[in-house]
One Martini backbone bead per residue (centre of mass of N, CA, C, O) as a GRO file, in nm:
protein
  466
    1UNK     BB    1  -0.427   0.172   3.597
    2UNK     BB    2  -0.572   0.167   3.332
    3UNK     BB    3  -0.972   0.279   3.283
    4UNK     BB    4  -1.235   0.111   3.050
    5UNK     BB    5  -1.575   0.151   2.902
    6UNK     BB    6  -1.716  -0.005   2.655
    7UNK     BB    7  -2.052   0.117   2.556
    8UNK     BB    8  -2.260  -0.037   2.332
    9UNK     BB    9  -2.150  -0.273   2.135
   10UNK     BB   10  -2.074  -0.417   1.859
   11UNK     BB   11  -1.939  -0.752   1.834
   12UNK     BB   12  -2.182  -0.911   1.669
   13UNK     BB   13  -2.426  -0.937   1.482
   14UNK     BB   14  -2.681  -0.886   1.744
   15UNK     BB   15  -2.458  -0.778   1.939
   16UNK     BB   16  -2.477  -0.630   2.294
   17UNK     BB   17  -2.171  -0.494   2.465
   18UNK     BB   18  -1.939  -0.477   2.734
   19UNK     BB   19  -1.596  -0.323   2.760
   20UNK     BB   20  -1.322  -0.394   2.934
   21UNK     BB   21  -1.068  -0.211   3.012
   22UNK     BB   22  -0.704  -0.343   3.199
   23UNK     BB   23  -0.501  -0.163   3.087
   24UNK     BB   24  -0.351  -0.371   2.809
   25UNK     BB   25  -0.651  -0.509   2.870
   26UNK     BB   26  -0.910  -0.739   2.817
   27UNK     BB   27  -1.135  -0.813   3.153
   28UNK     BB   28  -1.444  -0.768   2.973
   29UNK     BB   29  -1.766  -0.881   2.942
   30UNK     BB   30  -2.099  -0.713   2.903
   31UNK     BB   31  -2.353  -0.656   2.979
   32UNK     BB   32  -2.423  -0.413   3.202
   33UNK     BB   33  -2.180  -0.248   3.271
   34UNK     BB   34  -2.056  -0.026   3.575
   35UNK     BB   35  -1.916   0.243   3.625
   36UNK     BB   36  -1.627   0.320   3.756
   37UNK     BB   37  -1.441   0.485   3.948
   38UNK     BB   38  -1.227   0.654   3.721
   39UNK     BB   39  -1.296   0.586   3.451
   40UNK     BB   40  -1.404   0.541   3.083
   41UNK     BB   41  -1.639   0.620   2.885
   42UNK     BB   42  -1.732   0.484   2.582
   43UNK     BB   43  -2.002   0.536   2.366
   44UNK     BB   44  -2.120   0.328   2.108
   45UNK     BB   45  -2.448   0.308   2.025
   46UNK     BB   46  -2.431   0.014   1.869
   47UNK     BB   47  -2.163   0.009   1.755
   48UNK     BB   48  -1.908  -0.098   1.665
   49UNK     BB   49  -1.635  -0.337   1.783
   50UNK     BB   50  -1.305  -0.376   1.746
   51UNK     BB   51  -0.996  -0.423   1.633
   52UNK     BB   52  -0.776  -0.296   1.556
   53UNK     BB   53  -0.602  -0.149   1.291
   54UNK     BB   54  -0.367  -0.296   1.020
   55UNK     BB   55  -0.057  -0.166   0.869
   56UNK     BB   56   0.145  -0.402   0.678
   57UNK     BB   57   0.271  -0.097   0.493
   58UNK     BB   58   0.490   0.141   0.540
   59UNK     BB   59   0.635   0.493   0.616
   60UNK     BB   60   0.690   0.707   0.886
   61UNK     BB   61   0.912   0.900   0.817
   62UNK     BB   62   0.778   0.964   0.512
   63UNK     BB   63   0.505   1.075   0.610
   64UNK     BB   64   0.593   1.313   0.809
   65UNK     BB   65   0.761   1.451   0.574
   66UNK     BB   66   0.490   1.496   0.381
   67UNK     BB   67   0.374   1.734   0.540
   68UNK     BB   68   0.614   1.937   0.429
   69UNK     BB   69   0.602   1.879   0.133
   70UNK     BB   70   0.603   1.881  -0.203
   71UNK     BB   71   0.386   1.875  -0.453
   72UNK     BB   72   0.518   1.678  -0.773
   73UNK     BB   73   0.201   1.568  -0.928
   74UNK     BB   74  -0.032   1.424  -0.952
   75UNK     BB   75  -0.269   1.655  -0.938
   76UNK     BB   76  -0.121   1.895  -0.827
   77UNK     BB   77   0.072   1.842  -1.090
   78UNK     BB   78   0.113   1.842  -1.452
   79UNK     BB   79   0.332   2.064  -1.550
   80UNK     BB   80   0.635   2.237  -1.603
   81UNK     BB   81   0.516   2.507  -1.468
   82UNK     BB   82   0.413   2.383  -1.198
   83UNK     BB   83   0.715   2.251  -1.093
   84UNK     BB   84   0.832   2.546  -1.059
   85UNK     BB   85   0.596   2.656  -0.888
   86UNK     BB   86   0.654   2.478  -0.642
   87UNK     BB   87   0.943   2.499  -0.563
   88UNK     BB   88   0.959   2.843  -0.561
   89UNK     BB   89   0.769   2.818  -0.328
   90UNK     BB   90   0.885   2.701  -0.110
   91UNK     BB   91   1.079   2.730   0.190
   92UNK     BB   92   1.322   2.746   0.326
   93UNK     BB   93   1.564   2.563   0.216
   94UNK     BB   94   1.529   2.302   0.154
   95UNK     BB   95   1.358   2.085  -0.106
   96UNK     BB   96   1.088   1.887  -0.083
   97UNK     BB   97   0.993   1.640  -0.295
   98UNK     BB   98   0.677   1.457  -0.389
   99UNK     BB   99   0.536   1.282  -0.631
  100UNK     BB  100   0.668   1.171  -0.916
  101UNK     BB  101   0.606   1.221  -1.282
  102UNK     BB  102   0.693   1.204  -1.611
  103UNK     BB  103   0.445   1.351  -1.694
  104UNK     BB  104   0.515   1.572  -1.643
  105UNK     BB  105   0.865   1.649  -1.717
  106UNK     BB  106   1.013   1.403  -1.747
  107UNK     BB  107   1.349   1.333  -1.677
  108UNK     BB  108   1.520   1.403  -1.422
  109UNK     BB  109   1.793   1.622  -1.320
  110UNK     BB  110   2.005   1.857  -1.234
  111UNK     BB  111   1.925   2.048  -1.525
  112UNK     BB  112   1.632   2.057  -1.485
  113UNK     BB  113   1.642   2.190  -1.207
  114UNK     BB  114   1.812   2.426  -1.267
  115UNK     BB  115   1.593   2.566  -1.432
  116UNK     BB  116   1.455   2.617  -1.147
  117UNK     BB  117   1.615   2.565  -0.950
  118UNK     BB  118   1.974   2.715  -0.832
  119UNK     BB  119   1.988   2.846  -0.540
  120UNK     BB  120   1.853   2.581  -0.366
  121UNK     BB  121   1.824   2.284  -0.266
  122UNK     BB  122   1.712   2.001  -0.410
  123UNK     BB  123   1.444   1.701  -0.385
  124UNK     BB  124   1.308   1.464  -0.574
  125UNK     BB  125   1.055   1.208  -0.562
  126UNK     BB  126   0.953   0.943  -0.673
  127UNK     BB  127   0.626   0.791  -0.657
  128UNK     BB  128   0.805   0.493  -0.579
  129UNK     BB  129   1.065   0.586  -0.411
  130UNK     BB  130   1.334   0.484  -0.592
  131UNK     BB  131   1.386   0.811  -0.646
  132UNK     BB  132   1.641   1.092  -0.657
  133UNK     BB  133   1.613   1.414  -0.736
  134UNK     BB  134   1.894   1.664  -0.802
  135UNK     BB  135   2.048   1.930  -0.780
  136UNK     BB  136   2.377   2.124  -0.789
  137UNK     BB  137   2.361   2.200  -0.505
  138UNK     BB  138   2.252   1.913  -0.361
  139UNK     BB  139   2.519   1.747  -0.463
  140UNK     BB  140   2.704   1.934  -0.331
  141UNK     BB  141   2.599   1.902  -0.027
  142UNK     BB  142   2.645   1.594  -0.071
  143UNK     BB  143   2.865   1.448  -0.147
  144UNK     BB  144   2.886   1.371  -0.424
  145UNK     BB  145   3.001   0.975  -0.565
  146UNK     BB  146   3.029   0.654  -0.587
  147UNK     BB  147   2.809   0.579  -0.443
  148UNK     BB  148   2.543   0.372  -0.422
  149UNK     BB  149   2.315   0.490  -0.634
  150UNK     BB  150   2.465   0.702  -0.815
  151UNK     BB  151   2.450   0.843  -1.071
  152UNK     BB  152   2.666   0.841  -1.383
  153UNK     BB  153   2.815   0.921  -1.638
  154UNK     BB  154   3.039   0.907  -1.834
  155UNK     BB  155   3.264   1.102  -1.641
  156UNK     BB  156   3.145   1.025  -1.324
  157UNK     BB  157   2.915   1.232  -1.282
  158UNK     BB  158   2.671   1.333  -1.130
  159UNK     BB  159   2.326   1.366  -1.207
  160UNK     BB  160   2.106   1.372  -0.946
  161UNK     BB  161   2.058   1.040  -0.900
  162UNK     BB  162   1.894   0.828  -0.670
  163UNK     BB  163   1.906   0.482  -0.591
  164UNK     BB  164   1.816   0.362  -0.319
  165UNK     BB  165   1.940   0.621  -0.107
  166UNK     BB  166   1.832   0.676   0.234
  167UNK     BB  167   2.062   0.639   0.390
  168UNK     BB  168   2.258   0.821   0.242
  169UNK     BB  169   2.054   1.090   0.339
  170UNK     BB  170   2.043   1.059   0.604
  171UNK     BB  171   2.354   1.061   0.670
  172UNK     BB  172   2.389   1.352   0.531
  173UNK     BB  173   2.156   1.523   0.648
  174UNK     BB  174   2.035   1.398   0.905
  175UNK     BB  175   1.820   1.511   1.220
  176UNK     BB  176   1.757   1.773   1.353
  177UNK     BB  177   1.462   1.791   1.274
  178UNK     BB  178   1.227   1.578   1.340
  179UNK     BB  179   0.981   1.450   1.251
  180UNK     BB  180   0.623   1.466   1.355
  181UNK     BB  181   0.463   1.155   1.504
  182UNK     BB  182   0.231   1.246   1.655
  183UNK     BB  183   0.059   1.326   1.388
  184UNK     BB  184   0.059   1.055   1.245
  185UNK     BB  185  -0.073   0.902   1.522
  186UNK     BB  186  -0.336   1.081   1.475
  187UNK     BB  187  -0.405   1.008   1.189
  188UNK     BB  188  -0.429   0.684   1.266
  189UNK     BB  189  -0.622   0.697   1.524
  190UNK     BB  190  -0.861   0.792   1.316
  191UNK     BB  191  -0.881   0.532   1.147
  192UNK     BB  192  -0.842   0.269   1.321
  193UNK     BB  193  -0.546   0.244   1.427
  194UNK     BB  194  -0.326  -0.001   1.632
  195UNK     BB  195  -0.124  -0.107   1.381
  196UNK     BB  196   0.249  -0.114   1.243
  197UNK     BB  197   0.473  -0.163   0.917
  198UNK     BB  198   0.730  -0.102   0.911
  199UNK     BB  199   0.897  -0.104   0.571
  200UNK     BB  200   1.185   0.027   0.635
  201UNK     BB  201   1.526   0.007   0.536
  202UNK     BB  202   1.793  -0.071   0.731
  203UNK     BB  203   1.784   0.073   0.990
  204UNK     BB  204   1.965   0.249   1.220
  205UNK     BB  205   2.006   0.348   1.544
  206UNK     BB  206   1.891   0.613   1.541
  207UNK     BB  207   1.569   0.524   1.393
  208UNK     BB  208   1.507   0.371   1.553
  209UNK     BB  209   1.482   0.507   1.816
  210UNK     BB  210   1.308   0.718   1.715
  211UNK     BB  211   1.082   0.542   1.711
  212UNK     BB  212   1.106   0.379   2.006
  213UNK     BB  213   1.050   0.661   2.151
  214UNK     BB  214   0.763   0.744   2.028
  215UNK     BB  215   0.615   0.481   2.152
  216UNK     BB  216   0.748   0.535   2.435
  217UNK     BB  217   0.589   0.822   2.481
  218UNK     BB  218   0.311   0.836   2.274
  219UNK     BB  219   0.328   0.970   1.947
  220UNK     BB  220   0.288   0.632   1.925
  221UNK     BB  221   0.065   0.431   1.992
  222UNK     BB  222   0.116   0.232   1.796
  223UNK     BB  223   0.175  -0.049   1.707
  224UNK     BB  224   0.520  -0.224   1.641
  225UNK     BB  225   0.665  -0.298   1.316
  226UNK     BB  226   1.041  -0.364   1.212
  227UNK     BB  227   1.216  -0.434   0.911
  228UNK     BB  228   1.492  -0.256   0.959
  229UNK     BB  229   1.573  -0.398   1.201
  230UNK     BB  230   1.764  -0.561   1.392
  231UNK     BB  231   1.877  -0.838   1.499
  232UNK     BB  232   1.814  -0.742   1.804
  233UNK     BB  233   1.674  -0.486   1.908
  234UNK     BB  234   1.617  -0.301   2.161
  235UNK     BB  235   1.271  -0.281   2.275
  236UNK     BB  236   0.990  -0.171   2.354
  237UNK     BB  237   0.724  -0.194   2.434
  238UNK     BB  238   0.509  -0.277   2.117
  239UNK     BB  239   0.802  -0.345   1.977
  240UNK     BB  240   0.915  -0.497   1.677
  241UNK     BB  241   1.092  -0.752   1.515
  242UNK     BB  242   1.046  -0.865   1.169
  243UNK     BB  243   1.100  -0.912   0.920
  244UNK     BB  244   1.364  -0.921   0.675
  245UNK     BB  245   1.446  -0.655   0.439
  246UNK     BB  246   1.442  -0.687   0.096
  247UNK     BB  247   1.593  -0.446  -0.136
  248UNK     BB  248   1.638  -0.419  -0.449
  249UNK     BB  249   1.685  -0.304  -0.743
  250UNK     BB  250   1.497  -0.137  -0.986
  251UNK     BB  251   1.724  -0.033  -1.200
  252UNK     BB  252   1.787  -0.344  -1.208
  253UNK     BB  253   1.872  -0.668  -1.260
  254UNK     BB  254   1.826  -0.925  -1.082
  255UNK     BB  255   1.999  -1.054  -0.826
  256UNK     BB  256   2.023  -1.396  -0.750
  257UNK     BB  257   2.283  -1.413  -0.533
  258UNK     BB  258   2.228  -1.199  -0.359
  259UNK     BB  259   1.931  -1.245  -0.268
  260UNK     BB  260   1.987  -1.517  -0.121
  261UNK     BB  261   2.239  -1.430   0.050
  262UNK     BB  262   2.020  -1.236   0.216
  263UNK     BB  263   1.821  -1.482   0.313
  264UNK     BB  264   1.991  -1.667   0.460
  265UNK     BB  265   2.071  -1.511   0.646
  266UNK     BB  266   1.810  -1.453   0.786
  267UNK     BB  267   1.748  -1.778   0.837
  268UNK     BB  268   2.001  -1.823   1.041
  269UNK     BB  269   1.793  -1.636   1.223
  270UNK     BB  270   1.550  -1.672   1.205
  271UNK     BB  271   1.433  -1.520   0.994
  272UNK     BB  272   1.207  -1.391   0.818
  273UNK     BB  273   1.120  -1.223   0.498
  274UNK     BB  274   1.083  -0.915   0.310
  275UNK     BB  275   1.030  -0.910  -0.076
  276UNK     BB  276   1.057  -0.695  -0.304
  277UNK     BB  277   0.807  -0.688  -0.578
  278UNK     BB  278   0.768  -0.448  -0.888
  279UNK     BB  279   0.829  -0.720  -1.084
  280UNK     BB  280   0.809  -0.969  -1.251
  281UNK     BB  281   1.145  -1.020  -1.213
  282UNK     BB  282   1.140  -0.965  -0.914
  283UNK     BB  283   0.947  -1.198  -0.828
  284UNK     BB  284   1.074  -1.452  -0.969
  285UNK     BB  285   1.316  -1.478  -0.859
  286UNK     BB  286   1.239  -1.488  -0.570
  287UNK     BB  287   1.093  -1.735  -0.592
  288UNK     BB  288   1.369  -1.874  -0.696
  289UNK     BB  289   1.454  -1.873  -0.417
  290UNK     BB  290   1.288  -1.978  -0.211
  291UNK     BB  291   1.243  -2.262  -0.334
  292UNK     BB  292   1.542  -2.328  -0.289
  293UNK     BB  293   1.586  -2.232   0.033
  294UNK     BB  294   1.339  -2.200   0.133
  295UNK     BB  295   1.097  -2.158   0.403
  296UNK     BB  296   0.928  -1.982   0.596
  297UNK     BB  297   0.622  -1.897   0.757
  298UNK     BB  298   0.710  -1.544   0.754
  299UNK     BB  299   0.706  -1.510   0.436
  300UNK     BB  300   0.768  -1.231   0.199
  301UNK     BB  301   0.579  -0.990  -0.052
  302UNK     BB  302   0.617  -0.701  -0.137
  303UNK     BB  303   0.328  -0.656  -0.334
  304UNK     BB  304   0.295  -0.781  -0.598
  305UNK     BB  305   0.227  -0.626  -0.877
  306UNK     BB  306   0.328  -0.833  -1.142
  307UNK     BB  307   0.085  -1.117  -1.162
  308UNK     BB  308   0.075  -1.353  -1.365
  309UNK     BB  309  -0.097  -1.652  -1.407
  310UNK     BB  310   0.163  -1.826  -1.448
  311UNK     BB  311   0.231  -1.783  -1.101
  312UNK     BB  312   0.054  -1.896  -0.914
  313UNK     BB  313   0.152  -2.168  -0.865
  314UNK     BB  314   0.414  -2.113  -0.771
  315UNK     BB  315   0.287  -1.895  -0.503
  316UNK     BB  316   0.147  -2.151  -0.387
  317UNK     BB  317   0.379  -2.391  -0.389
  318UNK     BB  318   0.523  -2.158  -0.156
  319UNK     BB  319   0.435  -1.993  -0.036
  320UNK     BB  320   0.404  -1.677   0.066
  321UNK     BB  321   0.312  -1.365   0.199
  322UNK     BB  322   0.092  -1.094   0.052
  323UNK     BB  323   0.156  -0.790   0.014
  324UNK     BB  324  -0.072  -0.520  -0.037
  325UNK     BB  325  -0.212  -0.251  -0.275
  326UNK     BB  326  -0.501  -0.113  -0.399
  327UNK     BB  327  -0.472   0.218  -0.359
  328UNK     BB  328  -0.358   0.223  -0.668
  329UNK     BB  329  -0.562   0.180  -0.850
  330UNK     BB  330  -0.725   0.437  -0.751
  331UNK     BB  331  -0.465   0.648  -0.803
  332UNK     BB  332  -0.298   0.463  -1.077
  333UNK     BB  333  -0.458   0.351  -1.293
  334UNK     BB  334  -0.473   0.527  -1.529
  335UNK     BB  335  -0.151   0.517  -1.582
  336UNK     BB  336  -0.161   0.219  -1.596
  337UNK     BB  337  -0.334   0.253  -1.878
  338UNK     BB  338  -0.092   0.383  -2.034
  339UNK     BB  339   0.211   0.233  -1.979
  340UNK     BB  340   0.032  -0.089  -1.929
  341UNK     BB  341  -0.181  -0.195  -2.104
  342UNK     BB  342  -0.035  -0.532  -2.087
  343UNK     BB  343  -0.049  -0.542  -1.758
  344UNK     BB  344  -0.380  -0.489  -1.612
  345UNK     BB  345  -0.443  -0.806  -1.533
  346UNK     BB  346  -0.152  -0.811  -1.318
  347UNK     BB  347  -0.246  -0.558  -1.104
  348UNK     BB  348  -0.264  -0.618  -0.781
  349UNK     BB  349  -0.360  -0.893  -0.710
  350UNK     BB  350  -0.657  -1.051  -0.504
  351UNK     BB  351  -0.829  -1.271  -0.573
  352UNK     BB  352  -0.643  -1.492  -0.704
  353UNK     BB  353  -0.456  -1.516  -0.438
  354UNK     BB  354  -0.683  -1.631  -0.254
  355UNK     BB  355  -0.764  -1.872  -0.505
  356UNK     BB  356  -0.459  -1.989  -0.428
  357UNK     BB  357  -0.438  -1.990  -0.089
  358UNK     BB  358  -0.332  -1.730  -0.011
  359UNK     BB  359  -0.184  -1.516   0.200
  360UNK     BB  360  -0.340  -1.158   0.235
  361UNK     BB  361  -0.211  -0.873   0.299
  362UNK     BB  362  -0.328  -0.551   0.327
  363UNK     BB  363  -0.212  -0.220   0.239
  364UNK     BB  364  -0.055   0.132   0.164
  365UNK     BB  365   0.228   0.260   0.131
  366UNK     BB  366   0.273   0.479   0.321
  367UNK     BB  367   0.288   0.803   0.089
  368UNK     BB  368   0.236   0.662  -0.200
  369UNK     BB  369  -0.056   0.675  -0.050
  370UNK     BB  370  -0.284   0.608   0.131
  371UNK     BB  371  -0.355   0.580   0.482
  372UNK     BB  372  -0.647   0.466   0.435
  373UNK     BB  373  -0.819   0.191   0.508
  374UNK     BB  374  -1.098   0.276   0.396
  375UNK     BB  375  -1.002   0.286   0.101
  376UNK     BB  376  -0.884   0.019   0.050
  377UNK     BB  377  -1.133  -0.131   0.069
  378UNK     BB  378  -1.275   0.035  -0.168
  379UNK     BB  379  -1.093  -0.067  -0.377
  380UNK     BB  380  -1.124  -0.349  -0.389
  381UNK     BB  381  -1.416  -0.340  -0.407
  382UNK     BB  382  -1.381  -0.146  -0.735
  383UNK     BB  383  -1.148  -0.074  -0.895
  384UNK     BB  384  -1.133   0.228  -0.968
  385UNK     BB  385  -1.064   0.536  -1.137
  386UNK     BB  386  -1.095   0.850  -1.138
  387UNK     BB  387  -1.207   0.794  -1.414
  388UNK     BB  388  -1.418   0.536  -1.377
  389UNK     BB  389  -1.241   0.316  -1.400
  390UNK     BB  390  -1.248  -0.043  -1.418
  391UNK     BB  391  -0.999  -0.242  -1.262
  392UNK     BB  392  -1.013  -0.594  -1.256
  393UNK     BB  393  -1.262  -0.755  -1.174
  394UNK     BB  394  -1.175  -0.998  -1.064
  395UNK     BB  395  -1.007  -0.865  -0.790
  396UNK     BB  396  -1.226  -0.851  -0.651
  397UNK     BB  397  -1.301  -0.752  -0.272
  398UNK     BB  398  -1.467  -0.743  -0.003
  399UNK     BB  399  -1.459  -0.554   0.259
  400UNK     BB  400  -1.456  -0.777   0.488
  401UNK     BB  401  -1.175  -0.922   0.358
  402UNK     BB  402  -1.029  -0.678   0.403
  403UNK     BB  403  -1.053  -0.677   0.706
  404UNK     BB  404  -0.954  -0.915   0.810
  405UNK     BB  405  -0.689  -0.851   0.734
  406UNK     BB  406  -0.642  -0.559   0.911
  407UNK     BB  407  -0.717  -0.791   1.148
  408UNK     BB  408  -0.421  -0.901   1.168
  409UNK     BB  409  -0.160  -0.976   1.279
  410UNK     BB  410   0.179  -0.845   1.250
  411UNK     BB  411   0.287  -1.151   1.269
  412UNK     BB  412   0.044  -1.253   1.087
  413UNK     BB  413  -0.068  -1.205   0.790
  414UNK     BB  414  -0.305  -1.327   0.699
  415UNK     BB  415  -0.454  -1.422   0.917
  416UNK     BB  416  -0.642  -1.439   1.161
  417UNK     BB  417  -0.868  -1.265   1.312
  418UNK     BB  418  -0.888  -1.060   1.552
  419UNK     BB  419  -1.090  -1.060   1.879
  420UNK     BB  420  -1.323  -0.988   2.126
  421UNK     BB  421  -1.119  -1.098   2.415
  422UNK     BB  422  -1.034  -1.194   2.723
  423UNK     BB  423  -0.712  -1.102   2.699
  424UNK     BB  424  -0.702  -0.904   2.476
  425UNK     BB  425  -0.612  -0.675   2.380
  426UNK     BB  426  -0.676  -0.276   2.395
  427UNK     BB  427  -0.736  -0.278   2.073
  428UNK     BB  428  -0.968  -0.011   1.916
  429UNK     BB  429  -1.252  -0.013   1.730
  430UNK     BB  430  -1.491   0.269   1.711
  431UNK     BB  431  -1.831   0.269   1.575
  432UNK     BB  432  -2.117   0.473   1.449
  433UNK     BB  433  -2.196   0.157   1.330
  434UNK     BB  434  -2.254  -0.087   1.200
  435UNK     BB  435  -2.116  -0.316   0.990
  436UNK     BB  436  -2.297  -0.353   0.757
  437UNK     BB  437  -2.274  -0.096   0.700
  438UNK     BB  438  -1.962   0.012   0.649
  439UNK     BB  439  -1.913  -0.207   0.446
  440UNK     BB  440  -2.082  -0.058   0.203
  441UNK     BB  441  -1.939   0.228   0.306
  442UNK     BB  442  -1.614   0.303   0.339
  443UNK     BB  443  -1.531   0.525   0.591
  444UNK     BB  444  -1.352   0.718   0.809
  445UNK     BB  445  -1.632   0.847   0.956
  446UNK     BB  446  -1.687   0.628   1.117
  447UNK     BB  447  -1.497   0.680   1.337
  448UNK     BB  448  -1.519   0.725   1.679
  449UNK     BB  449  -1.257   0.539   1.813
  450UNK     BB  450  -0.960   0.486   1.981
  451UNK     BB  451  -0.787   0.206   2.124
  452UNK     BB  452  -0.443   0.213   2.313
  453UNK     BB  453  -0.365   0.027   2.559
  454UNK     BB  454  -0.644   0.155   2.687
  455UNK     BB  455  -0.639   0.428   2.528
  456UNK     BB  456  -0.758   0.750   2.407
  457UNK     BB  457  -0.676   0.732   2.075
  458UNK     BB  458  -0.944   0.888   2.015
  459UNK     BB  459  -1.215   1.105   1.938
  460UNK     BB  460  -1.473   1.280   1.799
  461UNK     BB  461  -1.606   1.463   1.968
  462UNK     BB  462  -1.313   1.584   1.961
  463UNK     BB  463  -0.992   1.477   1.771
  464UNK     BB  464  -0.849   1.375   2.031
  465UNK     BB  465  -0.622   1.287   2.243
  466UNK     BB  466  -0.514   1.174   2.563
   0.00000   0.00000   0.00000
């Protein structure tokens, strides 16, 4: 069993004790606590020491991938010579490219990759997650043909366009060498993050396993909920079944019958669902189908990027969890105010769903956002854009309200905050700051230690994992 103890950490302001961690649970709080032989101890000197910090949507395996992509959007790419000249900067191999805005080149097709690099298979993805861009080298490597989600001219040739089609380019491309989730997991570690909610649709069951083999061998230590696994999938400790995520197509008009029948399934199994909602009209049908058919209690909107205020109130009367991202602000704040300016006011909204009564939690998006939870405290916290326009102040919160946010368990988002108490896991997060300071100006560089499942997966230190 291992053994660790956190002396003098802040547990509540003006409070300091030492927590004492045996295998991967709190056994002991107290002051002057005495380090047993063969112990581990990490001194938190006054800092803070809370529960690990919980990420409830993210895309492990596109964060991964994301380490070797190419940028292929604003800030560093934004215009089309810029866009030629990082393609063909690539190394050996096929081209993945990642954060795509049509500002930088106008809406790509695989004629308009081939004038940038047309001797190698290129694959570019759109900022929002749902389009990948192909020249016609990997349109013909990947034999595109009919398949769903593929677009096709007036002659029935793929143009080059793939909308939410992830599962059909695992399926064709494959994972001969999968991508590094050690380096994922340490730095969500650095981050004091020691729970994610892969929100990744779908998943196969070769993509499970190797989650949960990263998982079960130490690469991701943090706990996982997976929403696109199968109900009943077999998984090891600290891997969990989430709500079933529901991926709706965001390039055609909301399919009310279809979302329906996809609800109804997912509740016949007792599984609360987890419903894709980035325009009014697929927030709309969405509330229209929960309305009907009944909720679960962990019945969930991913986004919820554009709600009117006159939805607001349906919203309230059906109750689902709003899973939100506010880092969204910070990053795209500008674009979208180029973009929507009619729509300005209704964008990522946090205050006002919290004061309709409604449970509402952070999380990153990551890689289509930053995946540091400091970051997203301070968006929520300032609504700022790049370019210092503050956007929507009205639904500032507060970085505190945003942490007990991240501070809610996995399977019940937006519920009440986790807390050191014994018998509670043994995931946490060691600031060298006290907490009221940390929360004026939250940064990731505050976090000195985290700890999963009792052992120190991170410490700044050292910057390495245990």
């Amino acid at each position: 069993m291992t053994a660790l103890l956190v002396r003098g950490g802040e547990l509540v302001p003006g409070r300091i004790a030492d927590v004492r961690c045996g295998g991967d649970r709190i056994v002991e709080i107290a002051p002057g606590l005495r380090p047993r032989p063969g112990e581990t101890v990490v001194d938190a000197d006054g800092g803070a020491v809370l529960p690990g910090l919980h990420d409830h949507h993210l895309h492990l395996l596109s964060l991964a991938a994301a380490v070797t992509s190419m940028r292929c959007g604003p800030p560093e790419v934004i215009d089309h010579s810029g866009l030629s000249q990082t393609l063909r900067a690539a190394p050996p191999g096929w081209v993945r490219g990642i954060g795509y805005h049509e500002s930088v080149a106008g809406s790509l097709d695989r004629f308009a990759l081939d004038r940038m690099v047309a001797d190698r298979p290129v694959r570019v993805q759109h900022r929002s997650g749902a389009l990948w861009m192909l020249n016609s080298r990997a349109v013909a490597e990947l034999w595109l043909g009919n398949e769903p989600g593929v677009e096709r001219d007036d002659e029935g040739r793929p143009t080059g366009r793939m909308w939410r089609a992830d599962a059909l380019l695992r399926e064709r491309l494959g994972t001969p060498h999968p991508p590094d989730l050690s380096a994922v997991g340490h730095r969500l570690s650095a981050l004091g993050i020691t729970g994610v909610t892969d929100a990744t649709p779908d998943l196969d069951g070769d993509t499970v396993g190797l989650l949960a083999s990263a998982a079960a061998g130490g690469e991701l230590p943090q706990r996982l909920q997976l929403l696109g696994a199968p109900t009943g999938a077999p998984l090891p400790p600290r891997v969990t079944v989430g709500p079933s995520k529901i991926l709706p197509p965001d390039h055609e008009p909301p399919d009310w019958a279809a979302l329906r029948a996809k609800v109804l399934a997912a509740h016949a199994q007792d599984r609360p669902v987890a419903i894709h909602a980035v325009t009014r009209e697929s927030l709309v049908v969405a509330l229209a189908v929960l309305r009907e058919v009944g909720t679960l209690p962990e019945d969930r909107i991913e986004h919820a990027a554009v709600v009117g205020q006159d939805l607001l109130p349906l919203l309230a009367e059906i109750g689902p969890v709003v899973v939100t991202q506010p880092g969204f602000i910070a990053e795209r704040g500008d674009q979208y105010r180029r973009d929507l300016p009619a729509a300005i006011a209704d964008l990522y909204r946090y205050a006002s769903l919290l004061g309709a009564g409604l449970r509402v939690a952070p999380s990153s998006d990551a890689p289509f956002a930053s995946e540091d939870p400091w970051r997203t405290m301070a968006a929520a916290l300032q609504r700022r854009t790049t370019e210092g326009v503050v956007f929507g102040a009205a639904e500032r919160v507060a970085a505190g309200q945003v942490l007990d946010g991240l501070l809610a368990p996995l399977e019940r988002p937006g519920g009440g905050r986790r807390r050191i108490e014994i018998g509670a896991p043994a995931d946490l997060c060691v600031l060298r700051v006290p907490l009221d300071e940390a929360l004026r100006d939250p940064d990731a560089r505050l976090v000195g230690a985290t700890v999963c499942a009792g052992r120190v997966a991170y410490h700044a230190e050292s910057g390495q994992v245990s």
